[in-house]
C-alpha positions as CSV (number, residue, x, y, z in Angstrom):
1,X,-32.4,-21.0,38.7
2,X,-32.7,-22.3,35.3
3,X,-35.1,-20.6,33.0
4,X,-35.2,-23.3,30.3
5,X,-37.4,-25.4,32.4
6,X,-40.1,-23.3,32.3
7,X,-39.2,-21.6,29.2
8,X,-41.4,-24.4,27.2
9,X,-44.4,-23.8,29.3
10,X,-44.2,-20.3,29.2
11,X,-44.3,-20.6,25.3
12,X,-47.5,-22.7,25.6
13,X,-49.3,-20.2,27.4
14,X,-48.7,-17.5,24.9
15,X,-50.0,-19.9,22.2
16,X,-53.4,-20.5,24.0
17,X,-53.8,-16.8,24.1
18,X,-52.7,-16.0,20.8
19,X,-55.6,-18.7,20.1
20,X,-58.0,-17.6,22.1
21,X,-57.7,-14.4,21.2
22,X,-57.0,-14.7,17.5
23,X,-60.4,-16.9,17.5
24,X,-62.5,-14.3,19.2
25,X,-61.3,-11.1,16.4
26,X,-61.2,-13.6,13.5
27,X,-57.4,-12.8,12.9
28,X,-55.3,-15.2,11.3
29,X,-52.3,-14.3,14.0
30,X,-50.4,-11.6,15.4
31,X,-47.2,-10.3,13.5
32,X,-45.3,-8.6,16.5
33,X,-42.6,-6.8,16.3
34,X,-39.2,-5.8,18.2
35,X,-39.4,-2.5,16.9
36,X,-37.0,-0.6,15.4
37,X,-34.2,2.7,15.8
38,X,-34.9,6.3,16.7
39,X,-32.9,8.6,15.0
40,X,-31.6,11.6,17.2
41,X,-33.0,15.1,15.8
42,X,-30.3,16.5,12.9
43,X,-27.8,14.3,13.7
44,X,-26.9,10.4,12.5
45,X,-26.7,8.2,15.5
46,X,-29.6,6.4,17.5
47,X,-31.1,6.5,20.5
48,X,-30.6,3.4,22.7
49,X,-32.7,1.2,21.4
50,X,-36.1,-0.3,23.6
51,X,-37.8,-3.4,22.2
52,X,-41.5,-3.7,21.9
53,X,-42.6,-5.5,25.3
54,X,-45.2,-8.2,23.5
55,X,-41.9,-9.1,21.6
56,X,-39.9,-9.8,24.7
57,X,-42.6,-12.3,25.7
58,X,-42.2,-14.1,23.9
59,X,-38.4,-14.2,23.7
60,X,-34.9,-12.6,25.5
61,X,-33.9,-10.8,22.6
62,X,-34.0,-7.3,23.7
63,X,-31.2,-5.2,22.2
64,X,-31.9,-6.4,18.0
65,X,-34.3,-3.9,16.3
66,X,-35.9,-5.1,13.0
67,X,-36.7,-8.4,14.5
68,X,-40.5,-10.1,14.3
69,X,-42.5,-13.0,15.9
70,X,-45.2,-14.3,13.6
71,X,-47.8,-16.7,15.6
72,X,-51.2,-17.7,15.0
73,X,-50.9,-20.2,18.2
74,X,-51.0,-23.6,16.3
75,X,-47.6,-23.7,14.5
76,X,-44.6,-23.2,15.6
77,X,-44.2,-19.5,15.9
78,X,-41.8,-17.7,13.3
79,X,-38.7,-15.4,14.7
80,X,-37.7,-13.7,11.9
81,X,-34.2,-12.2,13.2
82,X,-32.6,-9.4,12.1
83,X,-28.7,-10.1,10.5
84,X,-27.6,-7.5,8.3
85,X,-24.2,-7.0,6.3
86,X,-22.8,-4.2,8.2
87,X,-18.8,-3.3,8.8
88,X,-19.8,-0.4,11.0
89,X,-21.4,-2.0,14.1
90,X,-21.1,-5.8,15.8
91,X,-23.2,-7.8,14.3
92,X,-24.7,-10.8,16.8
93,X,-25.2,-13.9,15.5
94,X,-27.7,-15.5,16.5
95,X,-28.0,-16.9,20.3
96,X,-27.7,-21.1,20.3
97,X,-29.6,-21.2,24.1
98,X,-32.6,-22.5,25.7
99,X,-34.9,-20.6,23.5
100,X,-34.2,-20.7,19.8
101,X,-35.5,-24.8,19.7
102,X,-38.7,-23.1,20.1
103,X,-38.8,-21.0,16.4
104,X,-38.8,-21.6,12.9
105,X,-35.8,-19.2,12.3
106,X,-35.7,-16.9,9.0
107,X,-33.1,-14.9,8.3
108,X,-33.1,-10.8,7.7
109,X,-30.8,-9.1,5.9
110,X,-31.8,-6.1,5.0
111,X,-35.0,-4.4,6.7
112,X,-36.7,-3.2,4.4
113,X,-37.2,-6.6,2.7
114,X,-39.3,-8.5,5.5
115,X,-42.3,-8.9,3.5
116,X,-40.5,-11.3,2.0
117,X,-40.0,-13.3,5.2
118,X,-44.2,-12.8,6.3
119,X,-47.4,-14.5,5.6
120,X,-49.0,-14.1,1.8
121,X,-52.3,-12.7,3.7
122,X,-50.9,-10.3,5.9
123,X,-54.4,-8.2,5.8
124,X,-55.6,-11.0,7.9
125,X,-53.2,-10.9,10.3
126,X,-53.2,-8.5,13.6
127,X,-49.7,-5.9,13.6
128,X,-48.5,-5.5,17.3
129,X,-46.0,-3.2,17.3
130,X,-44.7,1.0,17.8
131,X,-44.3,1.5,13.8
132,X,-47.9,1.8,12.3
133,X,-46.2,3.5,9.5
134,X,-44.4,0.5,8.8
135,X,-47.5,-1.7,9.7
136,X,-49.4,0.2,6.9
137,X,-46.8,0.2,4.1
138,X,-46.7,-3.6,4.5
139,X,-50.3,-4.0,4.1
140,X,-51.4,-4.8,7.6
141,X,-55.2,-3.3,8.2
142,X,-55.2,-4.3,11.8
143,X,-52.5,-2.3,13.6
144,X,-52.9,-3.0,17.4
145,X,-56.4,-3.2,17.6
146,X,-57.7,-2.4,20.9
147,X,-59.7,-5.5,21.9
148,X,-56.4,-7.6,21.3
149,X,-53.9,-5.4,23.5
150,X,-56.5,-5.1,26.2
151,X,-56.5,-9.0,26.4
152,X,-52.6,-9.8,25.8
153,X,-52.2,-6.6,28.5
154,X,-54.9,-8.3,31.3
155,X,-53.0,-12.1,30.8
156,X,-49.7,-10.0,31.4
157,X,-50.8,-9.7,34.8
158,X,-50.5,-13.9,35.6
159,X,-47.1,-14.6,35.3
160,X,-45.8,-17.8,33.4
161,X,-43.3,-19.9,36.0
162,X,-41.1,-18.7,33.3
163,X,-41.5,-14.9,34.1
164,X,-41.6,-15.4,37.9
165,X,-37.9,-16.9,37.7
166,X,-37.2,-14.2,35.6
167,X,-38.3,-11.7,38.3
168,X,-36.9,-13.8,40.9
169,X,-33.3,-13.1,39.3
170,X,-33.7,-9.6,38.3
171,X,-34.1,-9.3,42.3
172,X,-31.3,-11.2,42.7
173,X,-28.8,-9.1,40.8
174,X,-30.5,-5.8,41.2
175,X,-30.2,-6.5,45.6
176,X,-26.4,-6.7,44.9
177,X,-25.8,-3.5,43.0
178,X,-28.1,-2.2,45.9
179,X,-25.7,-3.5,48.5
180,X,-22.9,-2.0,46.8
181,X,-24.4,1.3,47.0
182,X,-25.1,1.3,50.5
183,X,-21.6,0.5,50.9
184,X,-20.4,3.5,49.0
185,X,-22.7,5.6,50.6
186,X,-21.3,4.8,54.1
187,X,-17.7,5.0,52.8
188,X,-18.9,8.8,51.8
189,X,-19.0,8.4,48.1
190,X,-20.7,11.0,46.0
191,X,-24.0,10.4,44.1
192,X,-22.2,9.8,40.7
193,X,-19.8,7.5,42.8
194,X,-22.7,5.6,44.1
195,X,-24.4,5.4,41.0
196,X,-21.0,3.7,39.2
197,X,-20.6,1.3,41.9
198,X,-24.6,0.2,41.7
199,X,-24.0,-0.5,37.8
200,X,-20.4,-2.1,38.4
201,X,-22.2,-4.9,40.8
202,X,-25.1,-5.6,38.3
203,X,-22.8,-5.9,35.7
204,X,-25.4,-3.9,33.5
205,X,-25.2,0.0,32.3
206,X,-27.2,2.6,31.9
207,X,-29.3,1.5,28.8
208,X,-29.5,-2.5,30.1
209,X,-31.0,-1.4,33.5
210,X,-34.6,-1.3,33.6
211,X,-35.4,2.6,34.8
212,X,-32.8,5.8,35.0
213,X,-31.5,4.7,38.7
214,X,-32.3,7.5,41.6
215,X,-29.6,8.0,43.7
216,X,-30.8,10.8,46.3
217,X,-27.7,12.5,48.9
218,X,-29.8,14.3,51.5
219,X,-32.8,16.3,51.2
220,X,-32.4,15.3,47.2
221,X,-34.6,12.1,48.4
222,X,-37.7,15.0,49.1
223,X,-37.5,14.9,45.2
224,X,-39.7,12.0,43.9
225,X,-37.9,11.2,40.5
226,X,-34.4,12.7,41.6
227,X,-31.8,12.6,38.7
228,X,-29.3,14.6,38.9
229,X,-26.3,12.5,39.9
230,X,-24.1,15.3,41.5
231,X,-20.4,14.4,41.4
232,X,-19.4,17.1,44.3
233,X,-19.5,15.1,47.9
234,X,-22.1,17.3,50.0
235,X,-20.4,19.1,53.2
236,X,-22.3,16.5,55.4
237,X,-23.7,13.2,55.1
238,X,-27.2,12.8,56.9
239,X,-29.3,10.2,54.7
240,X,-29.4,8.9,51.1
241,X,-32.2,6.8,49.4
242,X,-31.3,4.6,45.9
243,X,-34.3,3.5,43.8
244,X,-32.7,1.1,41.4
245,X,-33.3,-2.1,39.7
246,X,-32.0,-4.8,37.4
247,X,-33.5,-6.4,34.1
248,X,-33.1,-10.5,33.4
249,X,-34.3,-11.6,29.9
250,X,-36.1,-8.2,29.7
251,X,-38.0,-8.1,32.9
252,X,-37.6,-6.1,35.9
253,X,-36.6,-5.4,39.6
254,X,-37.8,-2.1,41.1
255,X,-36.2,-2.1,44.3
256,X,-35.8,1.3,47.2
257,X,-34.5,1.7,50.2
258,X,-33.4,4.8,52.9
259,X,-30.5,4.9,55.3
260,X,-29.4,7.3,57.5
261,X,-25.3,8.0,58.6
262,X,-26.0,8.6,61.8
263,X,-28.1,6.2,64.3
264,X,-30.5,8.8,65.4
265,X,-34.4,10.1,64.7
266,X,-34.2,9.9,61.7
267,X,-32.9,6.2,61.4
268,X,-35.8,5.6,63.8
269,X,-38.1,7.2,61.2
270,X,-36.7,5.0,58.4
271,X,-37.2,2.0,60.8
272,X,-40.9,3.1,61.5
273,X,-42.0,3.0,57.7
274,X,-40.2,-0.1,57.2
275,X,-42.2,-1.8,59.8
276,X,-45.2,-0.3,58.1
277,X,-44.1,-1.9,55.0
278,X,-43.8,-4.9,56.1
279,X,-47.2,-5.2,57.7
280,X,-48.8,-4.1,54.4
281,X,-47.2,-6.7,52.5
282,X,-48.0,-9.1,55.5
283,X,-52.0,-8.3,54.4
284,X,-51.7,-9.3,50.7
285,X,-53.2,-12.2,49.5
286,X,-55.9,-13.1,46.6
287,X,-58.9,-11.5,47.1
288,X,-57.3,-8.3,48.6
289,X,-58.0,-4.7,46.9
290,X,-55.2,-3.1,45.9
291,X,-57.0,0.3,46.6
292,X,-57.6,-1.0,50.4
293,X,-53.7,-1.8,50.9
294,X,-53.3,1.7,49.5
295,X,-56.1,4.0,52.2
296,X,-54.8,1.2,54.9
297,X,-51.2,2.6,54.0
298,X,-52.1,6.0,54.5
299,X,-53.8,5.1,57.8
300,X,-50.4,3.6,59.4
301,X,-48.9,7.1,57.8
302,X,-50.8,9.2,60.0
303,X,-49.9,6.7,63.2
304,X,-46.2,7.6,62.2
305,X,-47.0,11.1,61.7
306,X,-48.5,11.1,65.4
307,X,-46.0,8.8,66.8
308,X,-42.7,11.1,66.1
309,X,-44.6,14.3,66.0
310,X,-45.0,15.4,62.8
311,X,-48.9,16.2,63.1
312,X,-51.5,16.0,65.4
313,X,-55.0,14.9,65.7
314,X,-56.6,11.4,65.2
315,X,-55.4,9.1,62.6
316,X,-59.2,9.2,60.7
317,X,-58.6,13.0,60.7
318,X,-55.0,13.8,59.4
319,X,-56.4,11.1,56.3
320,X,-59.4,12.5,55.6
321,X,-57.9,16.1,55.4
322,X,-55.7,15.2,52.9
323,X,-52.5,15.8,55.6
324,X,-51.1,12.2,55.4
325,X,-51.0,13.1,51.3
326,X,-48.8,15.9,51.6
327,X,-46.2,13.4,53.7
328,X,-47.2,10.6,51.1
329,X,-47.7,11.9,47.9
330,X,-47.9,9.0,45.6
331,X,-49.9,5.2,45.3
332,X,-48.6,2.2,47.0
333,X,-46.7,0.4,43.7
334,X,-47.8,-0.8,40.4
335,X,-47.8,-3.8,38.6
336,X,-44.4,-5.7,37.5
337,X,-43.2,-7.4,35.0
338,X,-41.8,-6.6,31.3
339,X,-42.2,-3.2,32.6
340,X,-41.3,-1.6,35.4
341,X,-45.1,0.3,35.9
342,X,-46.9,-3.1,33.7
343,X,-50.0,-2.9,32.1
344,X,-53.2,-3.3,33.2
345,X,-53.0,-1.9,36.9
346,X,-56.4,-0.9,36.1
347,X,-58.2,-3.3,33.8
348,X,-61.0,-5.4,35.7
349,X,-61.4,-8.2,33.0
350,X,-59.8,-9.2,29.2
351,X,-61.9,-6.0,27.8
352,X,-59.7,-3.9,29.7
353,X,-63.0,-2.2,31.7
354,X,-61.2,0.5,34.0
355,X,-61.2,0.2,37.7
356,X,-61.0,4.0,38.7
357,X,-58.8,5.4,41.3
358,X,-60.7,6.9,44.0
359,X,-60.6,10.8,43.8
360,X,-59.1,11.5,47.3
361,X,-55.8,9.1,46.3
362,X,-55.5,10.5,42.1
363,X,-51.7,8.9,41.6
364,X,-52.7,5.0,42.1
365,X,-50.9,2.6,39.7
366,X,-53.3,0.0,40.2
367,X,-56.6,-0.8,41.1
368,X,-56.9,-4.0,41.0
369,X,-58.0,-7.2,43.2
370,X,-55.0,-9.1,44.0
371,X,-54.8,-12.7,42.6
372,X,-52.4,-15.3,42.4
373,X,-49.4,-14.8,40.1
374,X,-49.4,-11.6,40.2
375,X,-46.3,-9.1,40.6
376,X,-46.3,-5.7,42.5
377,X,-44.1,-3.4,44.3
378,X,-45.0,-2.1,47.8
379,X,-43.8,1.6,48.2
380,X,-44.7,3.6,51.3
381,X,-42.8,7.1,51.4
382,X,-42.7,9.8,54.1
383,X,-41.1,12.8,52.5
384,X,-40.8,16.3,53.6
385,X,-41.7,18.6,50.0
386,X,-42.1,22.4,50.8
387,X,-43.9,22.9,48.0
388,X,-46.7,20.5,49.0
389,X,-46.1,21.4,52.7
390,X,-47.0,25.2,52.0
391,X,-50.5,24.4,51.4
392,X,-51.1,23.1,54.6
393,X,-49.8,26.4,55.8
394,X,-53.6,28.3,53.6
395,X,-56.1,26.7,56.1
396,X,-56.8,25.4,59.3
397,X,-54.6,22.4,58.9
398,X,-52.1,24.4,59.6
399,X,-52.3,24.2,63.5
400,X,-52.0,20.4,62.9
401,X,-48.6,20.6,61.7
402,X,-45.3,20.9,64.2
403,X,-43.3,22.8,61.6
404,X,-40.0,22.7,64.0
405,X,-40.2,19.1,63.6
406,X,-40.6,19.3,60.4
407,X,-37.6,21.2,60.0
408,X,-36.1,18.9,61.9
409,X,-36.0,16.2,59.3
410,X,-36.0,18.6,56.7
411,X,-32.5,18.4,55.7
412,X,-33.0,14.1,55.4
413,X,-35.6,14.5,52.8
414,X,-37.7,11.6,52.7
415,X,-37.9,8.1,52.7
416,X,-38.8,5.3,50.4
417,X,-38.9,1.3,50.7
418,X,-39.6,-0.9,48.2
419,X,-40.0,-4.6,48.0
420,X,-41.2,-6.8,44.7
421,X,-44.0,-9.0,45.7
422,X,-45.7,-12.4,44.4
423,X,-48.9,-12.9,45.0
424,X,-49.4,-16.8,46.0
425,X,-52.2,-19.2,46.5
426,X,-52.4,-18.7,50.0
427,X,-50.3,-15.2,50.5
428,X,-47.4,-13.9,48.9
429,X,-43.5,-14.2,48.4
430,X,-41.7,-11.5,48.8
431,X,-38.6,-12.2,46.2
432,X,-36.6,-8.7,47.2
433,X,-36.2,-9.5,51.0
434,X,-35.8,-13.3,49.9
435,X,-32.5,-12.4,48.6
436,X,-31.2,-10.7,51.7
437,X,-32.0,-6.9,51.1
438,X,-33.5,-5.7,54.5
């Protein structure tokens, strides 16, 4: 992979929007910036620091607060980068790689002296950024105005070749680390054991990875956003599901899978919704609904539901009831890119007009027609939660429900696979499996 030979490209692209757009608001360009640190409550350190996504768009530079792109799309676009005089941390200099060729470079020493460093007319001029505060005191009237971050946001959702081989390698790392944990798992390793061996293979830590990593022993994976990391070993090992990815150049991986210890039902269930997956992701291709993949999802839940016991009654039925939402609680996936759930799941056009979920499936991430380009994760779960269970017990549905299988596989939890998909001319590439993650 070599990202410089798109890198030029991908900088191309972002000027023609930056055009288009700046052309359409009357703006003279967009000052964007990386952001800067969040001092902890009454004390005197930072949190870790997260860059502004429309910075990281533009460039890799994703761990130097105080930093600022200035581009109007015509000229060469500014990097003002951040370089103070400081004995107390490491101060980088500044990167000689693919990228810098492509900025006029000024030099920041001190933050608070950037207006220095920024055009005469900055009224003119469009802030994108998290500090309005900052924005204001600098004389910026536009501070991300609406009509600008719904178009940047919808263009986000084609990806430059640039961002795809960025994606591509974020996969690539994040399916070793996911290897590693798999190995630990079987080798009886406790979550926190699992969850150190996951960021030793990446060769990132906590605050480089994109997402806090789930790392679920047991019925732990029946909790959606698990984060505990217990450090005891549990008495027995029956099933453990890792929800982890990687970051390259500041995009991400979003990767989950499910194993079982024991070759038994429950492997056979795990197998069962990773057949299901794969058929979904078999049916994407430009032109597709998102929200279609999503009901056709819950349709091929209910078959599994059926086909190891779990419920009873037609498949038309145990959807419409709502049943199949009690086993599968959340949407299919989201969008991917600079963030793990991207922007614009829901936007129909540049204007950012909102696709609505429908009302029977609330917890979609995306809405959207597929089209080419485009980067999404594929997510089908099958969890055993008690406290969504317990309302089927109120009605009639009830009767539907085998509860002794249901304790059964109980004790497992749940499952969750998750691939990262590109959406091609003709179909799409699915760059988690690609790299040898099945």
């Amino acid at each position: 992979m070599s990202l410089a030979n798109h890198y030029s490209n991908h900088i191309q692209v972002l000027n023609q929007r930056i055009t288009t757009i700046c052309e359409r608001e009357n703006l003279s360009g967009l000052i964007i910036h990386s952001g800067k640190p969040h001092r902890q409550f009454l004390d005197d350190m930072d949190y870790p620091f997260k860059v502004n996504p429309h910075f990281k768009a533009w460039l890799p530079l994703i761990d130097n607060p105080n930093c600022w792109v200035v581009a109007n799309g015509t000229d060469k676009p500014v990097l003002i980068y951040y370089r103070p005089v400081d004995f107390w941390h490491k101060v980088e200099d500044l990167p000689q790689t693919f990228w810098t060729e492509h900025f006029d470079i000024k030099f920041l020493t001190q933050a608070d002296k950037v207006a220095e460093l920024l055009p005469n007319n900055v009224a003119h001029w469009a802030y994108i950024g998290e500090h309005l505060d900052v924005a204001q005191v600098l004389g910026m009237e536009q501070r991300n105005p609406d009509s600008v971050l719904q178009y940047l946001h919808f263009h986000r959702s084609f990806k430059t070749d640039y961002e795809l081989a960025c994606l591509r390698e974020a996969n690539r790392i994040a399916v070793i680390g996911h290897c590693a944990a798999r190995d630990t798992f079987l080798a009886k390793g406790s979550e926190i054991d699992i969850q150190r061996a996951y960021l030793k293979a990446v060769g990132q830590n906590e605050n480089q990875i994109p997402y806090n990593t789930i790392i679920a022993l047991n019925e732990n994976a029946a909790i959606l956003h698990y984060m505990v990391l217990d450090s005891e070993k549990p008495d027995q090992y029956r099933s453990f599901l890792i929800d982890a990815g990687a970051s390259c150049g500041g995009y991400a991986s979003d990767i989950t899978r499910t194993y079982s210890a024991e070759q038994n039902r429950f492997n056979d269930l795990i197998q069962a919704v990773d057949k299901l997956q794969i058929e979904i992701i078999a049916m994407m291709k430009p032109g597709v609904s998102y929200v279609d993949l999503h009901i056709e999802t819950h349709n091929k839940i209910a078959q599994i539901l059926i086909e190891f016991g779990l419920a009873t009654g037609s498949v038309e039925s145990l959807v419409e009831q709502g049943i199949t939402g009690v086993f599968f609680p959340h949407g299919l996936g989201h969008m991917l890119g600079l963030q793990v759930h991207d922007v614009a799941g829901f936007s129909h056009d540049e204007k950012g007009t909102h696709i609505a979920s429908p009302a029977s499936h609330p917890f979609l991430r995306c809405t959207r027609t597929l089209s080419e380009r485009q980067v999404l994760t594929i997510e089908p779960g099958l969890y055993i939660i008690d406290s969504l269970l317990d309302g089927l017990k109120q009605d009639k549905r009830n009767q539907q429900i085998n509860w002794d299988t249901v304790a059964e596989y109980r004790p497992f939890g749940g499952i969750r696979i998750e691939d990262n998909v590109i959406i091609t001319a003709d179909g799409s590439e699915n760059i988690t499996r690609d790299f040898g993650l099945n």
